[in-house]
ROTISE-604925 format. One record per atom (N, C-alpha, C, O, CB): x, y, z; residue in three letters. Coordinates in steps of 0.02 Angstrom, whole numbers, plus 50000, padded with zeros to 5 digits. Glycine has a CB too. Layout:
<sites>
       u       v       w   lomar
       X       Y       Z     ALA
...
</sites>
This chain:
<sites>
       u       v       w   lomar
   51358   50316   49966     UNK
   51334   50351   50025     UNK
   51366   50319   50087     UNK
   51375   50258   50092     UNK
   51257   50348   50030     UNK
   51380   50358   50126     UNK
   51401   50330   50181     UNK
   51341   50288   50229     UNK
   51281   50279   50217     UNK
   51434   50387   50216     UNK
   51390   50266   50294     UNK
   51343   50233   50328     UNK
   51273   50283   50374     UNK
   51213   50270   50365     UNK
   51393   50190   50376     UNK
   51288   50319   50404     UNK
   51234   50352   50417     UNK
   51167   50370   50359     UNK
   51106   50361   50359     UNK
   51265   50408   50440     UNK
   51214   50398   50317     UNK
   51141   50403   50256     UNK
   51092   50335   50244     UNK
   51031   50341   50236     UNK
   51175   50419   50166     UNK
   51125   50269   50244     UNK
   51087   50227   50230     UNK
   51071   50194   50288     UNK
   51053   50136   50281     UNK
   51108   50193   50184     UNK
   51075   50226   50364     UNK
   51033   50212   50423     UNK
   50984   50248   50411     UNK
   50929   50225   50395     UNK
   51059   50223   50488     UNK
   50997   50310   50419     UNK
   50940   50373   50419     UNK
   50852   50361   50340     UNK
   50795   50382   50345     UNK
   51013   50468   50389     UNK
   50889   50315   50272     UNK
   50858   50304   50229     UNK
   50812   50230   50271     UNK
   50753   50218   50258     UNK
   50906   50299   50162     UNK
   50844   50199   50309     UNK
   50810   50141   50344     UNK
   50755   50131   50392     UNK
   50716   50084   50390     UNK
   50848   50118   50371     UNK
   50753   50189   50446     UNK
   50735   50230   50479     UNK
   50656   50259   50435     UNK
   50597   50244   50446     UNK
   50799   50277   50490     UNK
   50680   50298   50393     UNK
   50612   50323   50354     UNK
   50588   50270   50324     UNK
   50526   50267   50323     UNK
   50618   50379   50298     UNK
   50624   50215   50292     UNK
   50585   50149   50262     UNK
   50526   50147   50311     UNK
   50466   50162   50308     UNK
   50633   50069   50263     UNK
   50569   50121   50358     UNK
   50510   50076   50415     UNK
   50482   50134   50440     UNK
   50440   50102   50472     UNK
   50542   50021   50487     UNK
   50469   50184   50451     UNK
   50415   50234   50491     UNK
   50360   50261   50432     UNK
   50313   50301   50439     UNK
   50462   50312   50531     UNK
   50379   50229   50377     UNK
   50350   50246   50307     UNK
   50278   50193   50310     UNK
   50217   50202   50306     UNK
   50414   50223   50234     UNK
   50338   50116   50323     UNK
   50265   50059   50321     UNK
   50251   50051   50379     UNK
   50237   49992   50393     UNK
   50271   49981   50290     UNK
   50249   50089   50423     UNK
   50196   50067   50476     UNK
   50132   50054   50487     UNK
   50104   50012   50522     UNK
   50195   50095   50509     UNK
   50103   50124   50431     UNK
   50047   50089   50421     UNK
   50005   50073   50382     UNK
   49944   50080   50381     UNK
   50024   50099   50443     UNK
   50061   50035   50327     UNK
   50033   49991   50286     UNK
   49979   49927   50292     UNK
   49946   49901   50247     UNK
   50080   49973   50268     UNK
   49982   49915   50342     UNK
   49937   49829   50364     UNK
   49876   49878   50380     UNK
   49827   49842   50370     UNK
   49972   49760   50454     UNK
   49861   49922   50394     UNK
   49797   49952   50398     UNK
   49779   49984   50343     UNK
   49718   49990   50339     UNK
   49792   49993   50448     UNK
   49826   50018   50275     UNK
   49793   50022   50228     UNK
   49773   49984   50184     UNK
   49727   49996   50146     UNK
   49808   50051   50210     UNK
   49828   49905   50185     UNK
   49811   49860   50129     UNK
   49738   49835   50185     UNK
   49683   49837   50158     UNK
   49888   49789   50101     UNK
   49740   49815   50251     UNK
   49664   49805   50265     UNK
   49601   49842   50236     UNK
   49550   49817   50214     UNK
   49658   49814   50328     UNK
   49616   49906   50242     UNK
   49558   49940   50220     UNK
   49548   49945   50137     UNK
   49492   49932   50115     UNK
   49562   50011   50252     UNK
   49580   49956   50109     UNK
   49596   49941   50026     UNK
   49546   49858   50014     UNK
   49501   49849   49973     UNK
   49711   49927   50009     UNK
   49570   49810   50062     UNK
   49551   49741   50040     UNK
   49482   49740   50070     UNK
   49455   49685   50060     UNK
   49602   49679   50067     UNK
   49447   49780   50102     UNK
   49386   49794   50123     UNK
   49323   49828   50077     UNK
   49263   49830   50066     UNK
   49400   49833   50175     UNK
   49373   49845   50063     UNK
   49340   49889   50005     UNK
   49326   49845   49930     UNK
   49275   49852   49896     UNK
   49396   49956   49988     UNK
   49371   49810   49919     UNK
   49398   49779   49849     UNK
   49357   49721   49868     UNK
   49337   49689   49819     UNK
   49490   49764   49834     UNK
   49341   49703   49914     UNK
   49321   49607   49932     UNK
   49250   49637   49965     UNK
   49210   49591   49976     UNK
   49391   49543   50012     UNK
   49229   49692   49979     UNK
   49162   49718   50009     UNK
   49132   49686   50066     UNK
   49073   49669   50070     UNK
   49111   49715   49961     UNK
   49173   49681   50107     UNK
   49161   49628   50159     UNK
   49211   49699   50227     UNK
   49255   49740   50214     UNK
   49212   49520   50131     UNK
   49170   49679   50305     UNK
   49191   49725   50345     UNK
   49241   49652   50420     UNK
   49265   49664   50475     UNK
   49102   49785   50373     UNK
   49238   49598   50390     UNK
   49277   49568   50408     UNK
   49332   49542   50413     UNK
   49363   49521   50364     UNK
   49265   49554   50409     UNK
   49357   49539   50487     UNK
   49423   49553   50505     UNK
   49493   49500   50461     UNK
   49553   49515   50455     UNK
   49417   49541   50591     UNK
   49456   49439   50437     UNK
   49482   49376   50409     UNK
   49517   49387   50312     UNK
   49551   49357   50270     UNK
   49402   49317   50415     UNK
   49473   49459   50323     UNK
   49514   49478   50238     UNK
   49588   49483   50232     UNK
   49623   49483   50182     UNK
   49494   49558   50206     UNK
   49609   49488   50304     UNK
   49678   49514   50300     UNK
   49735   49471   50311     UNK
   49795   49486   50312     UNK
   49685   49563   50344     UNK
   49692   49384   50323     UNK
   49734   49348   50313     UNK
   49743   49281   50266     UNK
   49787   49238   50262     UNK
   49742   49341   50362     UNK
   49661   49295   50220     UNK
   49660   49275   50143     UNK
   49708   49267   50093     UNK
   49736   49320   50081     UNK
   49629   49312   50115     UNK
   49726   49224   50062     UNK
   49780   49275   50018     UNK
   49732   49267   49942     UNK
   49761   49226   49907     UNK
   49886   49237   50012     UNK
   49683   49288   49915     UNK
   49666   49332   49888     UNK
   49718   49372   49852     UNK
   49770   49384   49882     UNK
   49635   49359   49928     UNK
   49710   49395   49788     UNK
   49780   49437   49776     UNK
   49747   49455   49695     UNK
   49732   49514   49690     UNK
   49876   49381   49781     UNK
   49737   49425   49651     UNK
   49704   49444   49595     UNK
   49645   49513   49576     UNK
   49641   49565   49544     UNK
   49675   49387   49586     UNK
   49624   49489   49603     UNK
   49565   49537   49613     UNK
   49609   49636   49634     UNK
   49616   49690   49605     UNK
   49507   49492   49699     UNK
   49627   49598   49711     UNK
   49669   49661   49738     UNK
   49720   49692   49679     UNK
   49730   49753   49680     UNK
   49718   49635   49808     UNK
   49744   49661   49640     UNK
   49778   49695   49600     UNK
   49737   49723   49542     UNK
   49752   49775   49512     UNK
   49830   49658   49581     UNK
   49690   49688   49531     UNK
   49654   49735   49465     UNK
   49625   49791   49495     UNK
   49620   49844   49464     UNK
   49591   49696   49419     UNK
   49605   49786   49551     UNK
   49559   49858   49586     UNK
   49599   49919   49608     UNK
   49576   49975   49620     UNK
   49516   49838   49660     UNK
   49696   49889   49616     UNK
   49710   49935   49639     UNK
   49751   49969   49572     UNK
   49794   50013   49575     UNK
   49743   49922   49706     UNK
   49723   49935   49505     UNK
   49776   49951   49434     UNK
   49725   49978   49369     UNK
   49738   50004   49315     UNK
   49825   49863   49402     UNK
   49637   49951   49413     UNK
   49605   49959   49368     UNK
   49552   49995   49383     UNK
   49560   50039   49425     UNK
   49594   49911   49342     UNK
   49478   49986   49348     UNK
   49410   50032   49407     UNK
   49374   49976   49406     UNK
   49346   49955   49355     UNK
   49354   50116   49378     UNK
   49372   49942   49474     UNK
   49328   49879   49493     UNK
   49261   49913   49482     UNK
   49218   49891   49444     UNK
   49340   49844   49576     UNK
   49256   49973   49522     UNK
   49194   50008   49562     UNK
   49191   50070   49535     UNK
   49198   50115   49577     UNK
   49201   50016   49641     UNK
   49179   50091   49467     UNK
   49178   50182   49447     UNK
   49129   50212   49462     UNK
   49124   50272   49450     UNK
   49180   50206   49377     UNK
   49083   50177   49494     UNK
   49016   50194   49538     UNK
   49045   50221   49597     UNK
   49028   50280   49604     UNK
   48964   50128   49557     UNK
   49089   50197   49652     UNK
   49103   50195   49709     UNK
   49155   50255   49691     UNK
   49188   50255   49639     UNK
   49122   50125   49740     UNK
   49159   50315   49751     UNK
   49194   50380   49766     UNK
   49216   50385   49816     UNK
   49248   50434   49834     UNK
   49165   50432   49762     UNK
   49201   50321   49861     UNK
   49267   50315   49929     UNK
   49306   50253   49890     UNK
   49365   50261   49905     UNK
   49231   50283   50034     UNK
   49301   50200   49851     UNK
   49343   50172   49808     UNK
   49386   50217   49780     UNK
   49442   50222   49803     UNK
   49311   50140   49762     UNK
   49365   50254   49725     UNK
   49404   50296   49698     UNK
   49442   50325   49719     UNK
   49495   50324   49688     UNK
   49387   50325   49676     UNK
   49437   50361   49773     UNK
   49463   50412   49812     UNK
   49524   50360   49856     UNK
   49581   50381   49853     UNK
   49394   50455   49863     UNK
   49517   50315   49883     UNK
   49559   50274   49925     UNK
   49622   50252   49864     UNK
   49681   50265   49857     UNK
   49508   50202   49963     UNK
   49574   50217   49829     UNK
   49638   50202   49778     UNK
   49700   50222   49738     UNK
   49753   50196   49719     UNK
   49621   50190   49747     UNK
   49665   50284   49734     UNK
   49735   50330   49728     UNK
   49763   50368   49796     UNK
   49811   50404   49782     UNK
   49720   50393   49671     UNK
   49747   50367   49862     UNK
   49794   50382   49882     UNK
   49838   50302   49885     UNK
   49899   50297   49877     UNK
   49778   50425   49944     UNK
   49802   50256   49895     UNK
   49848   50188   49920     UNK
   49918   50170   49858     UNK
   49973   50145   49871     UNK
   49783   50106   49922     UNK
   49890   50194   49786     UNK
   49933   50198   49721     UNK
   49980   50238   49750     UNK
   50036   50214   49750     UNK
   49901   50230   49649     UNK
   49970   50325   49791     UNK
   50004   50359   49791     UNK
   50053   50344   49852     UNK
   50113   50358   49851     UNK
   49973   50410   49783     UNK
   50022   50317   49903     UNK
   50082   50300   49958     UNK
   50132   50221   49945     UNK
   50182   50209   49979     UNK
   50036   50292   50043     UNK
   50107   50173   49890     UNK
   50140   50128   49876     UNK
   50201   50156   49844     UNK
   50257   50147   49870     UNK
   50104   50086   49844     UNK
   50193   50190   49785     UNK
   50247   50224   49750     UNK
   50314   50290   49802     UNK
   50363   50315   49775     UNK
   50193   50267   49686     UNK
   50298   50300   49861     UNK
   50318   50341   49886     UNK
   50361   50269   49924     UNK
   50419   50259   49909     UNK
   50268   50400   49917     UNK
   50330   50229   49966     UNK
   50366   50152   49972     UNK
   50400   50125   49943     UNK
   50452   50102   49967     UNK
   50341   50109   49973     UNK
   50382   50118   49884     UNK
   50443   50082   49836     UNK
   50483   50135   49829     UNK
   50536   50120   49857     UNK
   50423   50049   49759     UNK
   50486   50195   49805     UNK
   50554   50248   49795     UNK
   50609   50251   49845     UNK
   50670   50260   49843     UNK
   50531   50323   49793     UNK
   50549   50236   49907     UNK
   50610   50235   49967     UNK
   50647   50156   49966     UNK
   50704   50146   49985     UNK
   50569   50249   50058     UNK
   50614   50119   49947     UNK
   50643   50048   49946     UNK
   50708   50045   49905     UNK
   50759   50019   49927     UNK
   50589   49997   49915     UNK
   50700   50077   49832     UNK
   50756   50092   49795     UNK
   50790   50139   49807     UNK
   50840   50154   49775     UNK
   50747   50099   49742     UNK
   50763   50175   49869     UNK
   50838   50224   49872     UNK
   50889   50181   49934     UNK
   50950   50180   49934     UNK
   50816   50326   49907     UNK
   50845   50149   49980     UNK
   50876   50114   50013     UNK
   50926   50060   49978     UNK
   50987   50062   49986     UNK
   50833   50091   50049     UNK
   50901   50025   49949     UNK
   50955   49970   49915     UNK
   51012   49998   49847     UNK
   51064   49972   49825     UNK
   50900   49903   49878     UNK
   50985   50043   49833     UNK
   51026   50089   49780     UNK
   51108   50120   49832     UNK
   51167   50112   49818     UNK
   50959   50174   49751     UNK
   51077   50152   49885     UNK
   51124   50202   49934     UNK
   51180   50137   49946     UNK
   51230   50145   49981     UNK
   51076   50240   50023     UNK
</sites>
């Protein structure tokens, strides 16, 4: 690919994760059940990965519901990540 294509793929990277730090906040709010601001600079990480791979909460339907979109916009992130370093 030429150079423009892999500006223009760079461009959507980053306007992609913008706002990621507010969904992994809210994801880790959810996962750690806590409405404080200090989750987000924990590093915590175990847990967050089983809740976002497994069903912490099959009771919970804003869990559920969050978790797959956050599955669904991570995977849309990484595709762009590999198209970026692929191009």
């Amino acid at each position: 690919m030429d150079f423009s294509t892999k500006n223009i793929l760079f461009f959507i990277f980053m306007a992609w994760g913008f706002p990621l730090g507010y969904y992994r906040s809210k994801f880790r709010k959810i996962i750690y059940e806590t409405d404080s601001w200090t989750i987000n600079i924990k590093p915590f990480f175990w847990k967050e990965l089983k809740g976002l791979f497994g069903n912490l909460y099959p009771e919970n339907l804003q869990y559920k519901k969050f978790r797959n979109f956050y599955l669904f916009y991570l995977s849309i992130y990484l595709f762009l990540l590999v198209a970026y370093l692929s191009a």
